[in-house]
N, C-alpha and C positions, 0 to 999 in steps of 0.2 A: 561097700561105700567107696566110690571115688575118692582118689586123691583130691582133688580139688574140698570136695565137700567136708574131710575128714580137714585138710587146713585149716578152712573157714570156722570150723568147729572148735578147733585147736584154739583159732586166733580169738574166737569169744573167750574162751574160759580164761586167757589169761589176763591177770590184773593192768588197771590203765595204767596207776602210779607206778614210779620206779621204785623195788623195794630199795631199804637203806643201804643195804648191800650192792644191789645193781646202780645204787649212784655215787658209793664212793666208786667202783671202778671206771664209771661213765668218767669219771671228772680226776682222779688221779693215775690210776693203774693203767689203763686200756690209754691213755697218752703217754705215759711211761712206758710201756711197751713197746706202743707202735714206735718212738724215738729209739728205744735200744736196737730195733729189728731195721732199720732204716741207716743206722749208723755201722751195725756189725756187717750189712750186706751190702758191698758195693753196688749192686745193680739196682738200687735204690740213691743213689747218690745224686746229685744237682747233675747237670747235664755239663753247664760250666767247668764242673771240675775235672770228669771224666775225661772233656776233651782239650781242657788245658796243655796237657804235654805234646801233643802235636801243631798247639799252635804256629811255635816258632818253625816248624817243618813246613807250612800251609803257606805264614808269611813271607821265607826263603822262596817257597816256589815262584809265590805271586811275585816276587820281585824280578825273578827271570823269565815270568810270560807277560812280567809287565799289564798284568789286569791282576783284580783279588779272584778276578771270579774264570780262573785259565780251566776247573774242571768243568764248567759246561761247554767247551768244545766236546767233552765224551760223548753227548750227547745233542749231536746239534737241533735235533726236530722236537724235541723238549723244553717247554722253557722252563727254566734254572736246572735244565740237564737234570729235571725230576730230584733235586736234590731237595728243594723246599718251594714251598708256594705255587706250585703246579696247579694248576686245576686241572683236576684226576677226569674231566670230560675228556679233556684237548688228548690226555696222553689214553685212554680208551679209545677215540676215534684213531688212533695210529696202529692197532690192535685186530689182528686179525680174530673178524667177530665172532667165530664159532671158539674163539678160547676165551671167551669172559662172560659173566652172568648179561641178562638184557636188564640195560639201564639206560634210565630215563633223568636227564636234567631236569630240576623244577627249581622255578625262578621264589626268590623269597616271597612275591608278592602274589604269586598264583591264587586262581579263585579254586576252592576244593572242591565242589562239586564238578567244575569242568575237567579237574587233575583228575577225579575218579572214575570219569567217563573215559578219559582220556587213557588212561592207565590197563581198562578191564579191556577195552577195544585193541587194545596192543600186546594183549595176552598175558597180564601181569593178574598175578595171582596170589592171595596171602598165605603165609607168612612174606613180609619184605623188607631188604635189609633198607635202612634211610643213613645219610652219611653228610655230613658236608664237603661241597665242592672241593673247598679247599682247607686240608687239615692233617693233622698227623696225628701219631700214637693214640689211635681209638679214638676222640674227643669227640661229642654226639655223632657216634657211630650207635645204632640201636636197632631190635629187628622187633618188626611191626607185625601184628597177629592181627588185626582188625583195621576196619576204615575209621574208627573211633581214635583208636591210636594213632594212625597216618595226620587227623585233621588236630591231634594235640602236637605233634610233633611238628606241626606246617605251624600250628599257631605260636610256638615258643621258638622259633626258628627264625633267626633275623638274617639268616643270611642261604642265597644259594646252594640246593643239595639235591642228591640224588639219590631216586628210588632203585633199587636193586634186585633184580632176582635172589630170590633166599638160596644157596647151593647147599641142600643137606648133606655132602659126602664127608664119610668118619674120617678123615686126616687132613690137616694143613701144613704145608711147610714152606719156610720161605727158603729160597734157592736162588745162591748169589754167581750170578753170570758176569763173562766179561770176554769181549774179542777185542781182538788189537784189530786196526783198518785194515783192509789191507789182506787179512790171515782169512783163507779159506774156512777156517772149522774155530766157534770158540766154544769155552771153556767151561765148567763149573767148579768153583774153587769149594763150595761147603755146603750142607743143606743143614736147616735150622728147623727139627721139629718143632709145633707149635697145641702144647696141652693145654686144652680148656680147664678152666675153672671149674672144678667137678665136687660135691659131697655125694655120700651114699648115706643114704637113711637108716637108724637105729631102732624107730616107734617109737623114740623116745624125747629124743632134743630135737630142738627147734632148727632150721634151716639157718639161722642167724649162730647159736650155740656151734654147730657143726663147723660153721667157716674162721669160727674166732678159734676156734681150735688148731690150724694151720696158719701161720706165719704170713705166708702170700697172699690167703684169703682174708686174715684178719686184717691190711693195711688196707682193703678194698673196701671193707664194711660203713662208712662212711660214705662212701660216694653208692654203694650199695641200698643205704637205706633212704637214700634220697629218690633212686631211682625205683625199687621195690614197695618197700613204705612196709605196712602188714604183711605184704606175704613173707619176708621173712620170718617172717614168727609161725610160719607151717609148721608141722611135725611131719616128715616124711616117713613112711612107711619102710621098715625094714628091707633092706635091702634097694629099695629104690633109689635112683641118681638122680642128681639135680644138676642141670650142665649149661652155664651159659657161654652161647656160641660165637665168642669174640677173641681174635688170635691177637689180640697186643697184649704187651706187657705190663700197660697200668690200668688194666681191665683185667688183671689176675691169671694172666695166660704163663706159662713156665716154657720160656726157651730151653732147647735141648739139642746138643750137637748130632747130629747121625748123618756125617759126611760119609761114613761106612756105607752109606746105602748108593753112593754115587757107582754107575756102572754106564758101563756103553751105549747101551739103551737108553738112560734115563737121560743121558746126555746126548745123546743124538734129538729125541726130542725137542728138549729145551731148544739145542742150540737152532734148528730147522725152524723153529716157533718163534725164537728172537730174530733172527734172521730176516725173515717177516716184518720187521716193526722198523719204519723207515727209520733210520738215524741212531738208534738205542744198539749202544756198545758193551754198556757199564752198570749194573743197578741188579735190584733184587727182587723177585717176583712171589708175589704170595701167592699158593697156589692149593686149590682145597681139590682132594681126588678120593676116588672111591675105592685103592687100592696100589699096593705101588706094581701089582703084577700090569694092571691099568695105564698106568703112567706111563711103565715102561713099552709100554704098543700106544701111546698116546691116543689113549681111551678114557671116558668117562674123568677130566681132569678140567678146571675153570682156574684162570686168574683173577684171583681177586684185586689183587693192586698190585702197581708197577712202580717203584722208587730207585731213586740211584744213593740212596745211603745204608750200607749196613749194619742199622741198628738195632740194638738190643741181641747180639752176640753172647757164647757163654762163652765166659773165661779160657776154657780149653782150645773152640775156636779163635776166640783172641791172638793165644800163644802162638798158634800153628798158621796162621795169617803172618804174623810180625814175623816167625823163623822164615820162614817162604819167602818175604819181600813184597808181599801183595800189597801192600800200601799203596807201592809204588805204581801201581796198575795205574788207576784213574790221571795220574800225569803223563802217565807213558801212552795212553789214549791220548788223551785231550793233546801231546806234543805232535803226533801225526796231524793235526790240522793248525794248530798254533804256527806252525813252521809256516803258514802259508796266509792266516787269516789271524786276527784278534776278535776272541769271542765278547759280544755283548753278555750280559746277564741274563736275555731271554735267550742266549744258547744261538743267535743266529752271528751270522758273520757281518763285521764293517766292510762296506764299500768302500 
């Protein structure tokens, strides 16, 4: 019996109603919970608050480049120096094309059957990742198994997005780069594993049971069951994983330092590969590959997105950033041109 078939099975036999049990937890425990797992772990915190203490460091600055917005000179062919609000096309077309998936703009208002035609004639093939234009931390970010799926996701879709090559390679990490102008060779300060949200199967519990059983997973399950619906209620088959394939954080992904893995190679890469990307000094590259023996001969390796803010760090990294001074990077760029130009907010210079 397939998996699929043995879910569907699963998902008949169990009862509609919530037993009395599964609804005191629905409605007291399981939000009791997720509040204590949200409150003991920082990286679950408001955004505000996280980055509260550098405020007054940011407003200092702005006051002696005289803009708020001095760090997109780092990045002048970027607008907002890919720090927010980019449209992830603009900074793809800067991108030399053989290091990122093939993707395709589609306007909100696109007719589906000419997007399909459109799409098979350009060699796009399913599974496909769908994302919008403009967005951060996972937010309708989703990978598409059918054209049924594509024309639900175009029709709940109010805004501009792009279709994606799916990149099946087993690792992601994002890798945070940074040259001074100027400096012949730049750098890599830290690389950021990036683990999928993964269970392994029992025969026993339900896909839904498994995930509440893990801390990370269970604050997902909510946005999980909206996106899912019944198949969480599968029973996976012993031993079998269940893996969904999204590196952000509030999609259940688990940052993981392994700057240990930085070497000559990996860095010579990178930096040849940025190098390439007119204007980009500063930012952090997600990058999904089939090996790091790979990486390192810059083989088999795709960027998935390109950002100039480093977020979602683990604490270890944190520390070993703050001891080093790297804060100070992104002004110490952005001063190489400040000294000569005032940056707008789309990252270009005043006449």
């Amino acid at each position: 019996m397939t998996h699929h078939n043995q879910g569907a099975t699963d998902s008949a036999q169990l009862p509609l109603q919530l037993t009395r049990r599964d609804g005191l937890k629905n409605k007291w425990l399981w939000p009791l919970k997720k509040w204590m797992i949200k409150t003991s772990h920082w990286e679950y915190w408001p955004v505000s608050a996280f980055y509260a203490p550098v405020m007054p460091y940011w407003l200092w600055i702005s006051l002696k480049a005289r803009t708020p917005f001095f760090f997109s000179a780092a990045n002048p062919s970027i607008p907002y120096a890919g720090f927010t609000l980019a449209p992830k096309n603009q900074i793809y077309d800067l991108i030399p094309t053989h290091c990122y998936p093939k993707t395709r703009l589609v306007q909100g208002t696109a007719d589906m059957e000419t997007l399909e035609h459109a799409l098979y004639a350009e060699g796009f093939r399913f599974p496909l990742m769908a994302k919008p234009n403009i967005g951060d931390r996972g937010t309708g970010v989703k990978l598409l198994h059918t054209p049924a799926e594509l024309r639900r996701y175009a029709s709940e879709s109010k805004v501009d997005f792009l279709n994606q090559e799916f990149i099946d390679y087993e690792h992601e990490a994002g890798i945070f780069y940074y040259r001074i102008p100027g400096e012949s060779r730049g750098h890599i300060s830290g690389i950021v594993a990036k683990l999928y949200l993964t269970v392994t199967g029992d025969g026993i519990s339900t896909i839904e049971s498994l995930l509440a059983r893990e801390k990370r997973y269970f604050i997902q399950l909510p946005l999980l069951k909206v996106s899912y619906g019944t198949r969480l209620k599968t029973v996976l088959p012993a031993g079998e994983r269940y893996t969904l394939p999204y590196g952000s954080h509030c999609r259940g992904a688990k940052f993981v330092d392994i700057s240990h893995r930085i070497n000559p190679a990996i860095a010579h890469v990178i930096d040849s590969t940025c190098q390439r990307i007119p204007g980009f000094h500063y930012g952090r590259l997600d990058v999904k590959f089939k090996s790091w023996e790979d990486l390192a001969m810059g083989k088999h390796f795709s960027i998935i997105e390109l950002m100039a803010q480093p977020v979602n760090l683990p604490i270890s990294m944190i520390r070993r950033i703050r001891s080093s001074s790297h804060g100070k990077k992104s002004a110490d760029i952005g001063g190489c041109y400040i000294a000569s130009v005032r940056p707008m907010p789309n990252g270009k210079a005043l006449s």
